[in-house]
C-alpha positions as CSV (number, residue, x, y, z in Angstrom):
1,X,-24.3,66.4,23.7
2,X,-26.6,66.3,26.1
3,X,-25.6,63.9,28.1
4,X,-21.5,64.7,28.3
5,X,-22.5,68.2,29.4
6,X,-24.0,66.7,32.5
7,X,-21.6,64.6,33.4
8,X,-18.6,67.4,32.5
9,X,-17.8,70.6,33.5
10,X,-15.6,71.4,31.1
11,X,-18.7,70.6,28.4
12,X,-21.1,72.9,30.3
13,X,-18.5,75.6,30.0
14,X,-18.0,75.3,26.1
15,X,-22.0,74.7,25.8
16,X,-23.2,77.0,28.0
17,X,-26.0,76.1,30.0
18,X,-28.6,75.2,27.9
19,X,-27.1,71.9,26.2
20,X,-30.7,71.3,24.4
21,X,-30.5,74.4,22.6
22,X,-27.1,73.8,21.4
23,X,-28.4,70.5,20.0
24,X,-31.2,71.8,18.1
25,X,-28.8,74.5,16.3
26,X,-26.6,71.3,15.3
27,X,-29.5,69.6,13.9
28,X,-30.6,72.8,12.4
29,X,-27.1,73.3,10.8
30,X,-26.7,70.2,9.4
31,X,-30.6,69.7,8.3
32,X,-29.7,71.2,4.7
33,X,-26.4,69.1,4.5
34,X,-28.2,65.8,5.1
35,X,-31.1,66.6,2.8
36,X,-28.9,67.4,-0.3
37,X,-27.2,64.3,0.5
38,X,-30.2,62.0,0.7
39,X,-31.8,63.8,-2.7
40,X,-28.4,62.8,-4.0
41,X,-28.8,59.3,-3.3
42,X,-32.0,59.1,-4.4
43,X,-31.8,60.4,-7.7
44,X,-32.5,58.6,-10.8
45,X,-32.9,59.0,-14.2
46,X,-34.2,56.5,-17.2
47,X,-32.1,55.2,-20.1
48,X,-33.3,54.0,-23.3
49,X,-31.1,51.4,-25.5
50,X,-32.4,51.2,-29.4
51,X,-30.2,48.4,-30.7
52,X,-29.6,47.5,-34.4
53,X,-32.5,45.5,-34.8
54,X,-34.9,47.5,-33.3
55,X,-35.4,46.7,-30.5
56,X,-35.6,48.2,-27.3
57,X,-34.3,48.2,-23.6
58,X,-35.0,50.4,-21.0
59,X,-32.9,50.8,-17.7
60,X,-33.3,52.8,-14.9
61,X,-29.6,53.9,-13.2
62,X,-28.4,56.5,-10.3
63,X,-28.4,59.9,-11.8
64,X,-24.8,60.7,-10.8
65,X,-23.3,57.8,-11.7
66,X,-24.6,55.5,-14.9
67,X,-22.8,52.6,-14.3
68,X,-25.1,51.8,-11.1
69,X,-28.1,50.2,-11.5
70,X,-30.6,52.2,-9.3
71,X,-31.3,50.3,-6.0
72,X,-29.6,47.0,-7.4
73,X,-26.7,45.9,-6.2
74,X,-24.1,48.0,-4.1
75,X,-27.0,51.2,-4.4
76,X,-29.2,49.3,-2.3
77,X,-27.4,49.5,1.1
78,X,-26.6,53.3,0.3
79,X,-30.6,53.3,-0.4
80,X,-31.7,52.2,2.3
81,X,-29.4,54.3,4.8
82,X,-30.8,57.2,2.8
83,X,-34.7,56.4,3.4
84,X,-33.9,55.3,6.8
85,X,-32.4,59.3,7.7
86,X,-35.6,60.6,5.3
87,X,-38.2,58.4,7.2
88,X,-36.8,58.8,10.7
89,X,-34.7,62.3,10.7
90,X,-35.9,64.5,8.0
91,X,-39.4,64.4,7.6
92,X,-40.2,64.3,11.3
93,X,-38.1,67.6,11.3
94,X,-39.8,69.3,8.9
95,X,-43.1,68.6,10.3
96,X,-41.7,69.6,13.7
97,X,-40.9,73.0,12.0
98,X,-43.8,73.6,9.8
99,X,-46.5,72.6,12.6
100,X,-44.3,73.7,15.7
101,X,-46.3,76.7,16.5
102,X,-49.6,74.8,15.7
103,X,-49.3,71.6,17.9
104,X,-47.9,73.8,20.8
105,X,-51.1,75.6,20.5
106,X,-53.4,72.5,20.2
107,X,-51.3,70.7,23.5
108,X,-52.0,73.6,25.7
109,X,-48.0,73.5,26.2
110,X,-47.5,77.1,26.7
């Protein structure tokens, strides 16, 4: 975003002139979206199997959808994708908006 508007007019006039901001309103925007998502993926939920003979099995699956083993098989790539956007997008974000005020007070960047 930031980028195109520099090197376009035609972006500048549909941004404005403050790209950055638009950007941080996107990411803002789509924060909740991407963190319902990721909870999503990373549900689970624990089943327990008595059999006939007594005996027992336990098995953990994805919450949404019993038929997947959690993080086995085709929920790992999905997984990882989804600890990959908490690790590197979401929880940076949230610190960024809890601490803002408080690290721009600490930095002397007034």
């Amino acid at each position: 975003v930031i980028l195109s508007s520099r090197c376009s007019s035609w972006v500048t006039r549909k941004l404005g002139t403050n790209p950055v901001a638009v950007l941080a309103t996107l990411v803002l925007l789509s924060y909740n979206k991407i963190l319902h998502t990721v909870v999503f993926i990373l549900s689970s939920t624990h089943l327990l199997y008595i059999k006939p003979n007594s005996s027992e099995y336990k098995d953990t699956v994805w919450l949404y959808d019993a038929n997947i083993t959690f993080f086995e098989g085709k929920h790992i790539p999905i997984c990882l994708v989804a600890l990959l956007l908490f690790i590197f997008f979401l929880l940076p974000y949230t610190l960024l908006l809890v601490f803002g005020q408080f690290i721009q007070a600490k930095s002397n960047l007034k």
